[in-house]
N, C-alpha and C positions, 0 to 999 in steps of 0.2 A: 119148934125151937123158940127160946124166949125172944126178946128182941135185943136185952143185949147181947145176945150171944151173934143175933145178924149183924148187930152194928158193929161186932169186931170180927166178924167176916169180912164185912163191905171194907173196911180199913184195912185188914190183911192184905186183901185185894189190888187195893188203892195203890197201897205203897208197894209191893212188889210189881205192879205197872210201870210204877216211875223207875222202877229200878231195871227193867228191862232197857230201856232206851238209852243207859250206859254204854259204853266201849269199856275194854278190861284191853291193861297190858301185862306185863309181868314184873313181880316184884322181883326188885336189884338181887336178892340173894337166892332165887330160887324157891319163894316163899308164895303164896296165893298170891292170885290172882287180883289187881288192884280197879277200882274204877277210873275210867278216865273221864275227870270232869271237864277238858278241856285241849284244844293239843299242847304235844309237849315238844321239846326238843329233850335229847337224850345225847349229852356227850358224852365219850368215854375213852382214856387211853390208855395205852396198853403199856408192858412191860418193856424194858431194852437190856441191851448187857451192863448198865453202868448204873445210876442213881437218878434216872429219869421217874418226875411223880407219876402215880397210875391213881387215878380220879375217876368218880363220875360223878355227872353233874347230870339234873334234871329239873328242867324250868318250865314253867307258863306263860302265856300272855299278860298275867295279872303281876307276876314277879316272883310269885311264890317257887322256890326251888329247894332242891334237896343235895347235898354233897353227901359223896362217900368215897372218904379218903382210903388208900388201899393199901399205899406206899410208897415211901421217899416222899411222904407230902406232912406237913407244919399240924395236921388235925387226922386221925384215923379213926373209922366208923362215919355213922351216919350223922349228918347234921341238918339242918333247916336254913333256910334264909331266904329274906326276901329282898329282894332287887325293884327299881322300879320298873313299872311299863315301859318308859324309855331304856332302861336299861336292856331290857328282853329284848324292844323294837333293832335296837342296835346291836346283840348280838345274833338275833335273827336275819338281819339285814347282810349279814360280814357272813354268814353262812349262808344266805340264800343262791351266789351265783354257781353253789356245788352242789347244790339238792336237786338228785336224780330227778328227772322228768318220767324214768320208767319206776319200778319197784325199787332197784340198788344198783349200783355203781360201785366196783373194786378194782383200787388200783393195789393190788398186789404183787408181787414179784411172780412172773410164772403166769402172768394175764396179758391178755393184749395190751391193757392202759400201762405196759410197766416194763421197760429193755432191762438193760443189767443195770442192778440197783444194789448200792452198797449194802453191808449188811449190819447186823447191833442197833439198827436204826427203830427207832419207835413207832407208834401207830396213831389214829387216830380213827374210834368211829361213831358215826353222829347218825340219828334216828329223827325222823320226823314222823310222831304219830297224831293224827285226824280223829278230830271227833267222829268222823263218820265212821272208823278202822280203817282210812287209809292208811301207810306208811311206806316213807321211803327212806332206803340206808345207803350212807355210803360211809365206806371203808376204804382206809388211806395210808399205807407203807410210806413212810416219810422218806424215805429214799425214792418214789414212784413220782410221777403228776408232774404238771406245771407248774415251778416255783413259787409263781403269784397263788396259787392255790393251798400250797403247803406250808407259804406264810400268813395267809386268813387265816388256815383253820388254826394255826400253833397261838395267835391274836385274840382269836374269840372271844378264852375267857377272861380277857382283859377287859371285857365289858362289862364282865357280871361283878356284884361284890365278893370274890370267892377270893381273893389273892393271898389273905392270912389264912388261909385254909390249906390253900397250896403252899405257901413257905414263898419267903422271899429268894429272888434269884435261880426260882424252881416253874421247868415249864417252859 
């Protein structure tokens, strides 16, 4: 073999080493499989009977996030944006006293975490993934939980810069 030919062996090499030591989650739409350079938070809510928005948001430690507006929300599709570190610190903070200690926590209607719970009521569910591939979910029937909890998570993303995204008075 000549040598440039080894030198861009050693280089192929190189660089698919680095790329081994990635964590992958999955892309928003069911599309391949994304690197994860970092952990993320992963919000997301769900649909109701009336004109509640359906979002999802995914952030970093660094600020960098992603909206994808779904419906009943001010912007629809994917967008970008970036928040600052304090911004992340504080909505990580307003979601930390509800991140599962085990894998996932649901408070669903039909679970132990949830008696008779109205119904039309909206959702919320939020992911925490680890660079290492940790990950914890928890999933939350807005009719379910302890009120201090269902009024953090509805709070959240008042931290981040997303609110013209979501629409005023929406949320």
């Amino acid at each position: 073999m000549g040598r440039a030919m080894i030198a861009g062996l050693a280089m192929m090499m190189v660089a698919g080493s680095g790329l081994s030591a990635c964590a992958t989650v999955d892309a928003p739409q069911g599309g391949q499989p994304v690197a994860l350079e970092s952990e993320t938070i992963r919000y997301e809510t769900a649909p109701c009977y009336g004109t509640c928005p359906v979002y999802a948001v995914t952030i970093t430690p660094d600020g960098k996030g992603t909206f994808e507006g779904k419906g009943h929300t001010a912007v629809t599709g994917i967008r970008t944006f970036q928040a600052t570190p304090a911004a992340y610190r504080a909505f990580a903070a307003r979601l930390a006293p509800y991140r599962p200690t085990e894998n996932e926590m649901l408070y669903q209607p039909g679970t132990p975490n949830c008696g008779n719970a109205p119904s039309d009521m909206p959702s919320v569910d939020v992911v925490w993934t680890e660079l290492s591939g940790g990950r914890q979910h928890l999933n939350v029937y807005y009719g379910c939980g302890p009120q201090a909890m269902r009024d953090a998570l509805r709070a959240a993303p008042n931290d981040l810069p997303i609110g013209s995204m979501i629409g005023a008075g929406r949320g």
